[in-house]
N, C-alpha and C positions, 0 to 999 in steps of 0.2 A: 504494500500500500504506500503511496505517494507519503513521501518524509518520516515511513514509519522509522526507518534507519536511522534517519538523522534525530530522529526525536532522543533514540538509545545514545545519545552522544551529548546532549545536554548536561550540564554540572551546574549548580546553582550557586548564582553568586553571592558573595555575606557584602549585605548591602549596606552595612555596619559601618565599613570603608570605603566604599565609593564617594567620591569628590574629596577628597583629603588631598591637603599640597603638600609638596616636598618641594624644600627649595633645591637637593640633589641626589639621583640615585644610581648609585656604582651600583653595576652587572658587571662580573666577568671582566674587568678592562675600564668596560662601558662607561661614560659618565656622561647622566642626562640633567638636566635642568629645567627648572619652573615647571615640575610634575604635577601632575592631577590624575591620581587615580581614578577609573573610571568602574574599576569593578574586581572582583578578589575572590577567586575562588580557592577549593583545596590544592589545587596545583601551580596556578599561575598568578601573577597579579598584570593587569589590564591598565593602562594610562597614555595619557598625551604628552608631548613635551615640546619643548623649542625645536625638537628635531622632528619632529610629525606621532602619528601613533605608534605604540609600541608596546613588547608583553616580554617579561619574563617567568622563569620556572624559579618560584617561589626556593628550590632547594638551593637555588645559587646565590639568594642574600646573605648578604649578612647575619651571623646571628640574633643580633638584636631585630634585624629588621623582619627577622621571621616568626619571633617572638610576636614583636610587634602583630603581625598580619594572622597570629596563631598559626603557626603551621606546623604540619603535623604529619608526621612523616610515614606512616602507616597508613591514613587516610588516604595519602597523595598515590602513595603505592597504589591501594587498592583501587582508585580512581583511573589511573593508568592503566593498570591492567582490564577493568572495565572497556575502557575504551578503544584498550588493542585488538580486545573481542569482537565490540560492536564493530569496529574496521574493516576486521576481517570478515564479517557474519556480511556487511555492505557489499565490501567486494563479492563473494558469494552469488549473493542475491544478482546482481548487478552483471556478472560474466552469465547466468543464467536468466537470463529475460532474454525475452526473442525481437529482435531489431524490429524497427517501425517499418512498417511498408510504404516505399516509396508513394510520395501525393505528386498531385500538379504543382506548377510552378504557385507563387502568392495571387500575381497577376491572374492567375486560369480557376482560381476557386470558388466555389461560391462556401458561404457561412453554414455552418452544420446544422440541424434541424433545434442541438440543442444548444446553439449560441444564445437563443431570448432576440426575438425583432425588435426591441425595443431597444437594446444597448449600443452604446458608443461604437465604432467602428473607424478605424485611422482612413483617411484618404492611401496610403502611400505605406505599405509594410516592409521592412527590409529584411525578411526572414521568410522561412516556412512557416505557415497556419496553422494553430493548432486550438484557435479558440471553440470552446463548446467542447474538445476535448480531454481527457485526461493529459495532464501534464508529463513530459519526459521524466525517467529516474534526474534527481537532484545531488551532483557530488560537486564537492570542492576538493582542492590539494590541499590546505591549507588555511584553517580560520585566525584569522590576524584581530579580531575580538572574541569574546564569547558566544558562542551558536546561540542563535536564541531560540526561546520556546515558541514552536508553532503549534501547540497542541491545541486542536480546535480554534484554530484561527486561518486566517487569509492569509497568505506569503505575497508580498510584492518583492519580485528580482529586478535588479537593474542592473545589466549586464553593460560596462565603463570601464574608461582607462587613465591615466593620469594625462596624457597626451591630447586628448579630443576635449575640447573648447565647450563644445553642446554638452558633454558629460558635466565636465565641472559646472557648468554654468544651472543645469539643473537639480545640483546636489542641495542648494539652498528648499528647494519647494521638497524636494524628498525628505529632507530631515524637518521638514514642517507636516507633510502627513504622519512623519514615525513618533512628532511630537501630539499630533490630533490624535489620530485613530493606532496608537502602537500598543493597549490595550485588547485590540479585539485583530491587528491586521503584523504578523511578523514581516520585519523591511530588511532587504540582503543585498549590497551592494560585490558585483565579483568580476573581478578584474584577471584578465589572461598574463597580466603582468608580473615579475618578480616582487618578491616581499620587500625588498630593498627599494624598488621602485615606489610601490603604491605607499611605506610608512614615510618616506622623505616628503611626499607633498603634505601641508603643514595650510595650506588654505586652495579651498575653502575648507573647513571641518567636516568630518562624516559622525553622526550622531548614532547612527543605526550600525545592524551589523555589517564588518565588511570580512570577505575570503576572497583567496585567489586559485584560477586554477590556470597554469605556465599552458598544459593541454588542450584546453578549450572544450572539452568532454561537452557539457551542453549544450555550448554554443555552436559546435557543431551537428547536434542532434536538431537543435534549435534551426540550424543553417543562417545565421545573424550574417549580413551581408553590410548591414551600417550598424554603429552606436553612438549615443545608448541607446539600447533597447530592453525593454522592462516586460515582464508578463506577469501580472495577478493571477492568482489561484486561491480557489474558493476551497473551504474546510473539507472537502469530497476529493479533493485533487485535479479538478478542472479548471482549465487556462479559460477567465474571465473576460479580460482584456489582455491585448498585446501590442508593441506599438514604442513609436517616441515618448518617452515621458511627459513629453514639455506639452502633450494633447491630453492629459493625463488635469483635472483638476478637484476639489473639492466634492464639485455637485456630483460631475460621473464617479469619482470614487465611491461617495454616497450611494448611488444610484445601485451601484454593484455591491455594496456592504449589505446593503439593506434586502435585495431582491435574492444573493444566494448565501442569506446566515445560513 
């Protein structure tokens, strides 16, 4: 089932520390400045800094500063090993599903019967259609924040790069829906870029979650031909909308929250 995997990969964060400053925090070498924690869990701790976002493995602080964060080195284990599980149970899953069958081009489609006539629809799509469909499996390489909880909720992806002007420029309205509707709707920014890449830009801010995957796995399942490109999916696992985000507003998100709670 659509994000059942990912849902197995969720760790909760001790919301105890989130927004705490540091005026500086040695990793390994590392030293970062004008920190803000943005979240803590058993194994990592999550923040921003002068140098863009950024996470480390709690077992690499400082004593005190592990202290500090409670960490707890049994816990972490077990969490680890959790999660090496659900990876591998992902992968599994993921080498056995049977590939999509090939559609028409965007241009040659017409909307599935269970698109809903009433809903938004982009002039201009730059991908393969898959609205009124079950959404492709969902993987990432690499979560550069906390995965968040989509359980029972709506996932908006926004598939972006550091490079493309239109991405950045719509990260401002995206971290404004994650600040309205982030409640009831999980928002996932995910970049085909390196880690190095996407933590070094430093503005505009990304609020919601972001991942990268270097492979492009969905995006070519997707078949994304321009970005960004963004697709909603309803609690069932059905692609709501799909599209520019910058077509993307208030009323029609509304529109879509409300017609498939």
């Amino acid at each position: 089932m659509f994000l059942k995997t990912l849902t197995l990969l969720f760790v909760t964060a001790l919301a105890a520390r989130a927004d705490e400053l540091l005026p500086v925090l040695e990793v390994n070498g590392e030293v970062y400045s004008n920190v803000l924690v943005t979240a803590v869990t058993p194994t990592d701790i999550y923040f921003t800094s002068a140098r863009g976002m950024g996470n480390a493995k709690l077992k690499n602080l400082d004593p005190e500063l592990q202290k500090h964060f409670h960490y707890n080195a049994a816990k972490s284990l077990q969490v680890e090993n959790k999660q090496a599980q659900a990876d591998a149970e992902y992968r599994k899953n993921l080498l056995s599903t049977a590939p999509v069958q090939s559609k028409p081009s965007a241009d040659e489609q017409q909307p599935s019967a269970a698109a809903g006539g009433d809903d938004f629809v982009v002039p201009k799509l730059y991908a393969r259609s898959f609205r009124g469909q079950r959404a492709p499996h969902f993987v990432v390489e690499k979560w550069l924040t906390p995965a968040p909880d989509t359980t029972g909720k709506f996932v908006l992806i926004d598939f972006w790069a550091t490079w493309c002007g239109p991405c950045r420029g719509s990260i401002p309205e995206i971290n404004g829906f994650y600040a309205k509707y982030g409640d009831r709707m999980a928002v996932i920014g995910v970049s085909d870029e390196t880690e190095e890449d996407v933590r070094k830009m430093t503005s505009p801010q990304i609020n919601y979650a972001v991942a990268i995957d270097t492979q492009k796995r969905m995006m070519k399942t997707l078949e994304i031909t321009g970005i960004p490109h963004t697709i909603l999916i309803d609690p069932k696992g059905i692609v709501r909308y799909e599209g520019m985000p910058q077509y993307l507003d208030d009323q029609k998100l509304e529109h879509f929250l409300e017609k498939y709670k």
